[in-house]
PDB file of N, CA, C and O in Angstrom:
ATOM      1  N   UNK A   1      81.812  47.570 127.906  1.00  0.00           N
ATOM      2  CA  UNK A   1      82.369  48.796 128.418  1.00  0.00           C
ATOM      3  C   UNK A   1      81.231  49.751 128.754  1.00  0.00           C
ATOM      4  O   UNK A   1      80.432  50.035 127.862  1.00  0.00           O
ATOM      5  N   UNK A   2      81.111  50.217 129.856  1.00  0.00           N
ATOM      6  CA  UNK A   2      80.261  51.545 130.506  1.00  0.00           C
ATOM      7  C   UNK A   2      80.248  52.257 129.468  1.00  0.00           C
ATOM      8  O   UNK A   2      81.180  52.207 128.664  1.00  0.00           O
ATOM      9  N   UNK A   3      78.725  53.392 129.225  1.00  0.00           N
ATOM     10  CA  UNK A   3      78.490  54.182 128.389  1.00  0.00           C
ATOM     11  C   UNK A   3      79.270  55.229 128.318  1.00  0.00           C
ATOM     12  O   UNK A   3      78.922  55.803 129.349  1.00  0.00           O
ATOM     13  N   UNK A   4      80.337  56.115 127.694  1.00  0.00           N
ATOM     14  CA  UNK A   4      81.205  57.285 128.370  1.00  0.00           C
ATOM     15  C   UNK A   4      79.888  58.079 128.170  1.00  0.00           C
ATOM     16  O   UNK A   4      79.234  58.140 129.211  1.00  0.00           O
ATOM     17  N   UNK A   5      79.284  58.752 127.025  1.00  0.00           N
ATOM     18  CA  UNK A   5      78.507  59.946 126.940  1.00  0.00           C
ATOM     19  C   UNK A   5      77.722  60.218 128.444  1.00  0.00           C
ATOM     20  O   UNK A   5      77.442  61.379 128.743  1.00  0.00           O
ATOM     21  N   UNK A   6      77.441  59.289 129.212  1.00  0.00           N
ATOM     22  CA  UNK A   6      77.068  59.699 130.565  1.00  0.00           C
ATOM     23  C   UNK A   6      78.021  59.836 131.546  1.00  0.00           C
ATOM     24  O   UNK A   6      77.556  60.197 132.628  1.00  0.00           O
ATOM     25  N   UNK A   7      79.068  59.682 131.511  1.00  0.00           N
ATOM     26  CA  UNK A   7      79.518  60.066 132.838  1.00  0.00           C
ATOM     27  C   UNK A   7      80.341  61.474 132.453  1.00  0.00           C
ATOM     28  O   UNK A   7      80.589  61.929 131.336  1.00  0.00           O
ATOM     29  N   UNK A   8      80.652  61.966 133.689  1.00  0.00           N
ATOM     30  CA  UNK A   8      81.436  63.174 133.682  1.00  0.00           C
ATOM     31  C   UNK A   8      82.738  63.456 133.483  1.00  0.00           C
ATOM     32  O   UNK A   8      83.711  62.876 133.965  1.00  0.00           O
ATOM     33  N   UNK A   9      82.705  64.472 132.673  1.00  0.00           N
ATOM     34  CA  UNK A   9      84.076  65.059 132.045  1.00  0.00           C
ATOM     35  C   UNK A   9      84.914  66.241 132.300  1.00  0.00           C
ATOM     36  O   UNK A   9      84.240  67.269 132.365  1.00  0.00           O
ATOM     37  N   UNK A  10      86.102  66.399 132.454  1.00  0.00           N
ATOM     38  CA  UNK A  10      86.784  67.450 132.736  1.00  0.00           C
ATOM     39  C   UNK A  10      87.205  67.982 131.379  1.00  0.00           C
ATOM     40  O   UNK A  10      87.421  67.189 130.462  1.00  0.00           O
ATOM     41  N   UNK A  11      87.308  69.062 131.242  1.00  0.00           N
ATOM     42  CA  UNK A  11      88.603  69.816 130.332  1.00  0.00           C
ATOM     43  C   UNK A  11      89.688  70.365 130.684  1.00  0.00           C
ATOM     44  O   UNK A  11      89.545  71.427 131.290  1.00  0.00           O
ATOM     45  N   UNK A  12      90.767  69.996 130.509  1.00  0.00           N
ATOM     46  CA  UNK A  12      92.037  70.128 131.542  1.00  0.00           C
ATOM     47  C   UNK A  12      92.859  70.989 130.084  1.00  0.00           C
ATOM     48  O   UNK A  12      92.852  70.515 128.949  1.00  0.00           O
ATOM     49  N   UNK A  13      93.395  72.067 130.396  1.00  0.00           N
ATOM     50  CA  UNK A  13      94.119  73.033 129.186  1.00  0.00           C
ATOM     51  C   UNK A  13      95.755  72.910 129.840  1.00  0.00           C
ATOM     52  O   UNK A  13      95.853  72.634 131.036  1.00  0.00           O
ATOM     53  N   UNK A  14      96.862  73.097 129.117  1.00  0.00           N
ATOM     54  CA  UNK A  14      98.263  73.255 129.155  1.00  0.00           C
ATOM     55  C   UNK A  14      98.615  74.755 129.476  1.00  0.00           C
ATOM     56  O   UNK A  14      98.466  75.789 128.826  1.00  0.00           O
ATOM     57  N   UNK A  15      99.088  74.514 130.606  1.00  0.00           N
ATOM     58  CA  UNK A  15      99.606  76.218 130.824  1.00  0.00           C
ATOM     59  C   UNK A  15     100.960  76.239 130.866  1.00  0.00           C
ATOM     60  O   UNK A  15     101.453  77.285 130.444  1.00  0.00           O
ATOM     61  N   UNK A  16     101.800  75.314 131.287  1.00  0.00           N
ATOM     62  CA  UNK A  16     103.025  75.407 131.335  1.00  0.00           C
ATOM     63  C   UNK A  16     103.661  74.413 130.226  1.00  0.00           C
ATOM     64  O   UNK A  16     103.063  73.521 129.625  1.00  0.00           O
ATOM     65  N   UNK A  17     105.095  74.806 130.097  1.00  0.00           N
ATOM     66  CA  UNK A  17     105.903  74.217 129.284  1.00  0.00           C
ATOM     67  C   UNK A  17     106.910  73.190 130.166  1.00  0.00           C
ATOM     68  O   UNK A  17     107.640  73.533 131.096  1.00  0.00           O
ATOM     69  N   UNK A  18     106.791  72.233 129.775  1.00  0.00           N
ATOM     70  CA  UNK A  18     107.474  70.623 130.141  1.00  0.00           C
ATOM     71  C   UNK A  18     109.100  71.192 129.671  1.00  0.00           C
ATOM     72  O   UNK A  18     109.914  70.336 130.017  1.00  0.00           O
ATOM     73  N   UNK A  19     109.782  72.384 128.987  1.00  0.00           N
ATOM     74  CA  UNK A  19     111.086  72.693 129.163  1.00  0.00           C
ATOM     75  C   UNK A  19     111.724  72.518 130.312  1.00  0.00           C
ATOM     76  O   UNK A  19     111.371  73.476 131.000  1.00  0.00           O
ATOM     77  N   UNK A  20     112.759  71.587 131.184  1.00  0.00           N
ATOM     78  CA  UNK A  20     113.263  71.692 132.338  1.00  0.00           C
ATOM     79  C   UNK A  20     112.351  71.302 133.387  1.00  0.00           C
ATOM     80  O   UNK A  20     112.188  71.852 134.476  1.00  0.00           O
ATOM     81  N   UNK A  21     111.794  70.309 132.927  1.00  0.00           N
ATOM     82  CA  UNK A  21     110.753  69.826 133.944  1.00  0.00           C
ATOM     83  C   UNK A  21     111.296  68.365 133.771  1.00  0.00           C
ATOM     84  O   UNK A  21     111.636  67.923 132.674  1.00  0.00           O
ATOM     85  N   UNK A  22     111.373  67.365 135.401  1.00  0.00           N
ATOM     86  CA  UNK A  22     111.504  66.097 135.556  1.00  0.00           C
ATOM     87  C   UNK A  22     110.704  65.251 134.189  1.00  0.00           C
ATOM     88  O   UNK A  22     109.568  65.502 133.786  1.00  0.00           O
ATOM     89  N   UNK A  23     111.782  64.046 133.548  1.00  0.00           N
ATOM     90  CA  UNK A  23     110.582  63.421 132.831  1.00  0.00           C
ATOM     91  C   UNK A  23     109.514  62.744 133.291  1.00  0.00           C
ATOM     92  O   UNK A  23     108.611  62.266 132.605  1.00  0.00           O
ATOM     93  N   UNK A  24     109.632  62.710 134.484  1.00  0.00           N
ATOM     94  CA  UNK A  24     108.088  61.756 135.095  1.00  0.00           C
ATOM     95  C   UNK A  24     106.822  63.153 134.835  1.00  0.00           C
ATOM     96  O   UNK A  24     105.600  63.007 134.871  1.00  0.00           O
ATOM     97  N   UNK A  25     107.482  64.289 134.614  1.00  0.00           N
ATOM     98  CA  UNK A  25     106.228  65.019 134.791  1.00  0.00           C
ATOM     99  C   UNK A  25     106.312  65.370 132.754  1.00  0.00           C
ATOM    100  O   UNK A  25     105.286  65.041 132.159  1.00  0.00           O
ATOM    101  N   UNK A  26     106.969  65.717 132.256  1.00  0.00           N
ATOM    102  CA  UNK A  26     106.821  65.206 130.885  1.00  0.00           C
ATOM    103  C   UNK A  26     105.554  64.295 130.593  1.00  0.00           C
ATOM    104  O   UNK A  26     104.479  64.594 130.073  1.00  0.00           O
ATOM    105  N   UNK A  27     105.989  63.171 131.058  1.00  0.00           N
ATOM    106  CA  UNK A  27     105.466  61.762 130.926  1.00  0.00           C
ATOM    107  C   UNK A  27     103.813  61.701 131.406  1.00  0.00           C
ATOM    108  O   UNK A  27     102.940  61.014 130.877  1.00  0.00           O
ATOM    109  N   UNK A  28     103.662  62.617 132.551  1.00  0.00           N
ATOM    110  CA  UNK A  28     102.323  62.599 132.950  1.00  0.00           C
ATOM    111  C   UNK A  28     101.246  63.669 131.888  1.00  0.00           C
ATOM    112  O   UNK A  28     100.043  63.629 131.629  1.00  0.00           O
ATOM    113  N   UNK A  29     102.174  64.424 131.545  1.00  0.00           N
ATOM    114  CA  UNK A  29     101.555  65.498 130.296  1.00  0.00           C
ATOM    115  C   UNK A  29     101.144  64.823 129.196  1.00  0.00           C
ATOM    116  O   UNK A  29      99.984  65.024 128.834  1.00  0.00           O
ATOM    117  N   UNK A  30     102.044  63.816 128.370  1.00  0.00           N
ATOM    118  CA  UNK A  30     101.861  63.128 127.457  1.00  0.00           C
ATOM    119  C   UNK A  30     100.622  62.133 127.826  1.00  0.00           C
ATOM    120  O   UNK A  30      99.623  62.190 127.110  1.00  0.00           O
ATOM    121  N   UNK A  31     100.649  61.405 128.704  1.00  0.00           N
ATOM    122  CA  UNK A  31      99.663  60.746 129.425  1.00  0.00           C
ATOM    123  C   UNK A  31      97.955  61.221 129.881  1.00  0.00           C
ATOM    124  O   UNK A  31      96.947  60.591 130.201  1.00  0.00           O
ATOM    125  N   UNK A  32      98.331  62.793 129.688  1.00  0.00           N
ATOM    126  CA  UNK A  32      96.864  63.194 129.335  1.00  0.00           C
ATOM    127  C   UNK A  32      96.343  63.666 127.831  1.00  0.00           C
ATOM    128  O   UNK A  32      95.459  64.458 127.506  1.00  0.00           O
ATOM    129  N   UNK A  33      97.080  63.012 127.201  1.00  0.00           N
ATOM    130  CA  UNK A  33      97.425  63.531 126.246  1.00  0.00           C
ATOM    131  C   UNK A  33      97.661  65.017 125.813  1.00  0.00           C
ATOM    132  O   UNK A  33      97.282  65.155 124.650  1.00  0.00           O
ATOM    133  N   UNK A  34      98.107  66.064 126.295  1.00  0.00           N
ATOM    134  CA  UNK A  34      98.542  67.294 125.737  1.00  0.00           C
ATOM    135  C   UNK A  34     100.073  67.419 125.656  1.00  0.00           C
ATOM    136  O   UNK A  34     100.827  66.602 126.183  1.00  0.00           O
ATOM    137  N   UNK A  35     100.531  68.624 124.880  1.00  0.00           N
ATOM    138  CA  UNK A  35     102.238  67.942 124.507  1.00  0.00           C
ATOM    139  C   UNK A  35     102.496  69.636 123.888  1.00  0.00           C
ATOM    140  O   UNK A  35     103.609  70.001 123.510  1.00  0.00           O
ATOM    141  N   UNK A  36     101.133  70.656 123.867  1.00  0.00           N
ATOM    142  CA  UNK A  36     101.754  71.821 123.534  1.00  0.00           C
ATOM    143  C   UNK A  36     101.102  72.730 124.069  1.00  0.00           C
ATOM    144  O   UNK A  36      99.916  72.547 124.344  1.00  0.00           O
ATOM    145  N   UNK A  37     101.764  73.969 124.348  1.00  0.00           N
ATOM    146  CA  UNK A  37     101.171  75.124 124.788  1.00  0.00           C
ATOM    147  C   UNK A  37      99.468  75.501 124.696  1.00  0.00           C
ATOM    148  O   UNK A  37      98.990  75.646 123.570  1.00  0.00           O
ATOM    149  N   UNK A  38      98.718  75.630 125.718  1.00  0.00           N
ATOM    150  CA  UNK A  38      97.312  75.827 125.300  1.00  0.00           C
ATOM    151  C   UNK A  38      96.237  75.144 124.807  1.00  0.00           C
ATOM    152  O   UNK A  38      95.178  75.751 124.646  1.00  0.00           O
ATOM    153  N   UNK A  39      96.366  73.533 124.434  1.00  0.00           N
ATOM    154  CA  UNK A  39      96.639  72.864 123.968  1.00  0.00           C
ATOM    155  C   UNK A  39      95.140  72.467 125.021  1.00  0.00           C
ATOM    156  O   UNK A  39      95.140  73.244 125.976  1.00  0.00           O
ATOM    157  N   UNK A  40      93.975  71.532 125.070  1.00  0.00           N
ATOM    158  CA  UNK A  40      92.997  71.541 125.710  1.00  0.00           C
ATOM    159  C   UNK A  40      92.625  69.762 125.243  1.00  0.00           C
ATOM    160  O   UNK A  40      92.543  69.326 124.094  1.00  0.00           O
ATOM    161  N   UNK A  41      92.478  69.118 126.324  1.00  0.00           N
ATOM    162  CA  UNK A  41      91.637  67.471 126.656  1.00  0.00           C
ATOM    163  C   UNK A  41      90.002  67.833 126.956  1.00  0.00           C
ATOM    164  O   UNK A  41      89.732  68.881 127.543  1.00  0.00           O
ATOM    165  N   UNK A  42      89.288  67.215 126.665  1.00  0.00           N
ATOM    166  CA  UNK A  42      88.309  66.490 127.290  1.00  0.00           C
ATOM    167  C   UNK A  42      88.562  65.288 128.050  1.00  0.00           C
ATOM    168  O   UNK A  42      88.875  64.276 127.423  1.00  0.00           O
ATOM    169  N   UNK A  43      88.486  65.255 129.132  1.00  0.00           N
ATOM    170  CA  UNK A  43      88.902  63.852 129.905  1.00  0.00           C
ATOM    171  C   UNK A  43      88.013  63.412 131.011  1.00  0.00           C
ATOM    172  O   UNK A  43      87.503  64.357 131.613  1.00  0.00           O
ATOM    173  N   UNK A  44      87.567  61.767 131.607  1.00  0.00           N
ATOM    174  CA  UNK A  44      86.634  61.644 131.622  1.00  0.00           C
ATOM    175  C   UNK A  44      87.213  61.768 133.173  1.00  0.00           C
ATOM    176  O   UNK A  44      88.376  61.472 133.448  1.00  0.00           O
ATOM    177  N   UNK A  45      86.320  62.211 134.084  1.00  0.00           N
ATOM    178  CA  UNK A  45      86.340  62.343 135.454  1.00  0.00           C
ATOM    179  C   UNK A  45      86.550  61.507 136.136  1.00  0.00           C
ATOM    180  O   UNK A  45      85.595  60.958 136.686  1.00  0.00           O
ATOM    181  N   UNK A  46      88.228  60.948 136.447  1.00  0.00           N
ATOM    182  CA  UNK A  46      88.221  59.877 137.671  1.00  0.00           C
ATOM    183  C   UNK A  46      89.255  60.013 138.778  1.00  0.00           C
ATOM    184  O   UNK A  46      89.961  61.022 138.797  1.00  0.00           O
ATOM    185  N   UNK A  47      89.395  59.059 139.708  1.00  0.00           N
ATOM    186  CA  UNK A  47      90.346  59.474 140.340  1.00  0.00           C
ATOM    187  C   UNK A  47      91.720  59.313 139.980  1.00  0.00           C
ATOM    188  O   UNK A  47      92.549  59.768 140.767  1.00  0.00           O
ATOM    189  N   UNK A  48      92.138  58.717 138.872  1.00  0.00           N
ATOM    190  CA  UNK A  48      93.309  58.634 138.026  1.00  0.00           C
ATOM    191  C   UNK A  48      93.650  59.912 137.286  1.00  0.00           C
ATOM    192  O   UNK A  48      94.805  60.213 136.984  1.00  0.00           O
ATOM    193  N   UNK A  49      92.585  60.646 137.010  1.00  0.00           N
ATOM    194  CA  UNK A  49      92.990  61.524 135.665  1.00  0.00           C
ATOM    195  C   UNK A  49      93.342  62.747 137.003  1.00  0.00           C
ATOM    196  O   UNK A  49      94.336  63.471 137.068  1.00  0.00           O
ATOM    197  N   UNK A  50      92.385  62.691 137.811  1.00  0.00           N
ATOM    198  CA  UNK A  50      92.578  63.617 139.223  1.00  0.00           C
ATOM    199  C   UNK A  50      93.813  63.635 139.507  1.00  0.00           C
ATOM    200  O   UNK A  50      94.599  64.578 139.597  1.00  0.00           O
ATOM    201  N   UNK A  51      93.954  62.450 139.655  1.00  0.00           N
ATOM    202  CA  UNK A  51      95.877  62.414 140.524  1.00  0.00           C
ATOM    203  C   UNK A  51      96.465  62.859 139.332  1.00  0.00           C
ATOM    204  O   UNK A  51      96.722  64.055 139.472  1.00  0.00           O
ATOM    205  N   UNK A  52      96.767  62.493 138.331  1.00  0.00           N
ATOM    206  CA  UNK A  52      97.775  63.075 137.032  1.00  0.00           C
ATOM    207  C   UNK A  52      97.503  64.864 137.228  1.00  0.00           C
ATOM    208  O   UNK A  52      98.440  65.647 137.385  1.00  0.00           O
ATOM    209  N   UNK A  53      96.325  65.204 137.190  1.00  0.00           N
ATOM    210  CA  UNK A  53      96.429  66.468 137.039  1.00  0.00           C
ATOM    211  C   UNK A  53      96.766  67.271 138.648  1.00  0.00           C
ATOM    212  O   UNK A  53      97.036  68.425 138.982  1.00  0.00           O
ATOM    213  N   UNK A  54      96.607  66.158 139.267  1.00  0.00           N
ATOM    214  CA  UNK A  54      97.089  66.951 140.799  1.00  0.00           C
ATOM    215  C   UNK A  54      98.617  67.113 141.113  1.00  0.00           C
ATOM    216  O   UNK A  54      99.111  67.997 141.813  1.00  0.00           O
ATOM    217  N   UNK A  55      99.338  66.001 140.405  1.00  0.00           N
ATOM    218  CA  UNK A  55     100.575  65.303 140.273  1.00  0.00           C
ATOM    219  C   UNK A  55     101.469  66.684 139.152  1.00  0.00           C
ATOM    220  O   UNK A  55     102.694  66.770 139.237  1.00  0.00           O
ATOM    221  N   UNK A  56     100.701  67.623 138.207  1.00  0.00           N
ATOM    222  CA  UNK A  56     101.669  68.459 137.478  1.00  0.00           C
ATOM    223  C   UNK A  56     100.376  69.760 137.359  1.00  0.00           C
ATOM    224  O   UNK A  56      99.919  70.091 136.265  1.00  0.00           O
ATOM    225  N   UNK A  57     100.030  70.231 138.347  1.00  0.00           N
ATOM    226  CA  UNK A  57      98.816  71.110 138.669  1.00  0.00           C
ATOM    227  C   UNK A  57      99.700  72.538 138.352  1.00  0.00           C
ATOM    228  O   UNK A  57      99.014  73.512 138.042  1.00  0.00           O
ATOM    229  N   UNK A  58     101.333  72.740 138.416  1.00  0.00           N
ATOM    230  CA  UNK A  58     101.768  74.075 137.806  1.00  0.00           C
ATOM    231  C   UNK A  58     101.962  74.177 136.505  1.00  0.00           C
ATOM    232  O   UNK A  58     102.582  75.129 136.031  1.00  0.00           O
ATOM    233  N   UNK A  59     101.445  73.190 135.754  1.00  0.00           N
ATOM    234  CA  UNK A  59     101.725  72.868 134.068  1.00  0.00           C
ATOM    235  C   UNK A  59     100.198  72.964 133.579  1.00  0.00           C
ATOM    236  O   UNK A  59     100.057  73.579 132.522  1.00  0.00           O
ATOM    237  N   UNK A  60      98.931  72.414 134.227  1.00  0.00           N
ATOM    238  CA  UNK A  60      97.515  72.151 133.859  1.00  0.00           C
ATOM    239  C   UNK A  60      96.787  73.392 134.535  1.00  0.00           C
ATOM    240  O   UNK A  60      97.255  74.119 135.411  1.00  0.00           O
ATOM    241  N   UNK A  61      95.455  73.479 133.894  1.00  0.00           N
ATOM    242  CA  UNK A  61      94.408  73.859 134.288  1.00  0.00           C
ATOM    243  C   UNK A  61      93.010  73.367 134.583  1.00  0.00           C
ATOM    244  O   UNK A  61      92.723  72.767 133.547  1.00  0.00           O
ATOM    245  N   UNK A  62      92.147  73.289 135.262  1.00  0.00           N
ATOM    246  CA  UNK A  62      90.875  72.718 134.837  1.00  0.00           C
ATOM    247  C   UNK A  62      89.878  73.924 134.681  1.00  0.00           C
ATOM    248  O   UNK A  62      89.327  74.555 135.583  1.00  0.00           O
ATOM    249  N   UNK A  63      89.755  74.132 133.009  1.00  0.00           N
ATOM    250  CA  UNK A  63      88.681  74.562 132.415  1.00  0.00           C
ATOM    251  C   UNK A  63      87.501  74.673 132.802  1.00  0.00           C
ATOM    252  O   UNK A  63      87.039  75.731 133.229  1.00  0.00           O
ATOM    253  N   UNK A  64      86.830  73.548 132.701  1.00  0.00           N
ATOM    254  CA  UNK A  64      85.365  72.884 132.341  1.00  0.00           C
ATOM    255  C   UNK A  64      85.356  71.480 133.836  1.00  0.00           C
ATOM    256  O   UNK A  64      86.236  70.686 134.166  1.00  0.00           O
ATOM    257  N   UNK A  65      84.242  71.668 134.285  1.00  0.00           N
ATOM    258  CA  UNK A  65      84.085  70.404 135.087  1.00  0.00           C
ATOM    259  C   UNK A  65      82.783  69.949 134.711  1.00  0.00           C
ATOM    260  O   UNK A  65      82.563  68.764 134.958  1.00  0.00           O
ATOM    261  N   UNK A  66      81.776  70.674 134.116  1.00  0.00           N
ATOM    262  CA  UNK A  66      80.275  70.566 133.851  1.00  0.00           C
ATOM    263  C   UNK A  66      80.286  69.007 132.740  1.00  0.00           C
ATOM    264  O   UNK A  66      81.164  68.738 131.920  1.00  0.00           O
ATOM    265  N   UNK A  67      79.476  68.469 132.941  1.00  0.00           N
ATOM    266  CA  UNK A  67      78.995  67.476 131.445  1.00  0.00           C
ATOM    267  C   UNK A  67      78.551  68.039 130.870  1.00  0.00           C
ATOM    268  O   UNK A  67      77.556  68.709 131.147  1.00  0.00           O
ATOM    269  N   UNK A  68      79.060  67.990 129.947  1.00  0.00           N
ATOM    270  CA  UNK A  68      77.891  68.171 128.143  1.00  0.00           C
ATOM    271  C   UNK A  68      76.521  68.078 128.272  1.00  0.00           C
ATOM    272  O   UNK A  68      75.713  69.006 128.242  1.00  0.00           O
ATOM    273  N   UNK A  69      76.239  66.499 128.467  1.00  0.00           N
ATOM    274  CA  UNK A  69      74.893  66.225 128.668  1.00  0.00           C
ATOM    275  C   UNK A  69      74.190  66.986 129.680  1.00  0.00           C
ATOM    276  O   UNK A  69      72.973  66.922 129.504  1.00  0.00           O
ATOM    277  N   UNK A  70      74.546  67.710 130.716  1.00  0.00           N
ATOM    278  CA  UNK A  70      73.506  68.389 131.485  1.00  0.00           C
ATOM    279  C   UNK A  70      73.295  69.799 130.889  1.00  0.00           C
ATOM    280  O   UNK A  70      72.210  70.284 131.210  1.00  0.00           O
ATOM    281  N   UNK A  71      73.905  70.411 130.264  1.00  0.00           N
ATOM    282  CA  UNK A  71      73.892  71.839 129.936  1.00  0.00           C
ATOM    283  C   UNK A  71      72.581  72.160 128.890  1.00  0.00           C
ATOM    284  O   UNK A  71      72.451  71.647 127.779  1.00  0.00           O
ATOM    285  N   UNK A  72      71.561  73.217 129.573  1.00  0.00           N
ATOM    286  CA  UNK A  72      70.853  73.164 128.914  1.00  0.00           C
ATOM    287  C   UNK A  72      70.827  74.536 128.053  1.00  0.00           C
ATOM    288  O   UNK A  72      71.200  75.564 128.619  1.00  0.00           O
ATOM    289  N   UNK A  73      70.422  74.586 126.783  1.00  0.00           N
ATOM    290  CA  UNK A  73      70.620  76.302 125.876  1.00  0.00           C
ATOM    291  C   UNK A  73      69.381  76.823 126.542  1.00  0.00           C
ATOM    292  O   UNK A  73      68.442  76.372 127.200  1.00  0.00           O
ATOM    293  N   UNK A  74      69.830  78.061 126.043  1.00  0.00           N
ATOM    294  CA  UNK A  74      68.834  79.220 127.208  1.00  0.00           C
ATOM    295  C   UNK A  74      68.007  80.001 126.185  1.00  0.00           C
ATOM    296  O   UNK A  74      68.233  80.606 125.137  1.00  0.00           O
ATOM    297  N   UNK A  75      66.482  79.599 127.289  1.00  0.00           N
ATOM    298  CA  UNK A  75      65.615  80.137 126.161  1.00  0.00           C
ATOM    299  C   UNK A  75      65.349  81.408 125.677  1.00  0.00           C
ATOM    300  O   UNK A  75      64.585  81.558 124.723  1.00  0.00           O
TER     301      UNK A  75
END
């Protein structure tokens, strides 16, 4: 399996509530794994996790797009 610590990561946060929402879009929430209000992933940057979050984009946010590994502390 490919190294994850190198490749790039999103942080995708819960803004909306899956109350009265289709279960396919339920289902795509659970599938990024979040399931409660505010509620925040690390997830690894692909075009799968893209489409899920493009697929329920009035329920998600994207946080963070930076890697970990590039961020450098400031001197």
């Amino acid at each position: 399996m490919a190294d994850t610590s190198k490749r790039k990561t999103i942080v995708v946060e819960q803004i909306g509530s899956p109350i009265r929402r289709p279960a396919v879009q339920r289902a795509t929430l659970i599938g990024l794994g979040l399931n409660k209000m505010h509620k925040r992933r690390t997830l690894i940057d692909s075009p799968q996790v893209r489409g899920m979050v493009a697929k329920i984009s009035h329920l998600v946010r994207i946080v963070d797009e930076e890697p970990k590994a590039d961020k450098k502390p400031k001197a």
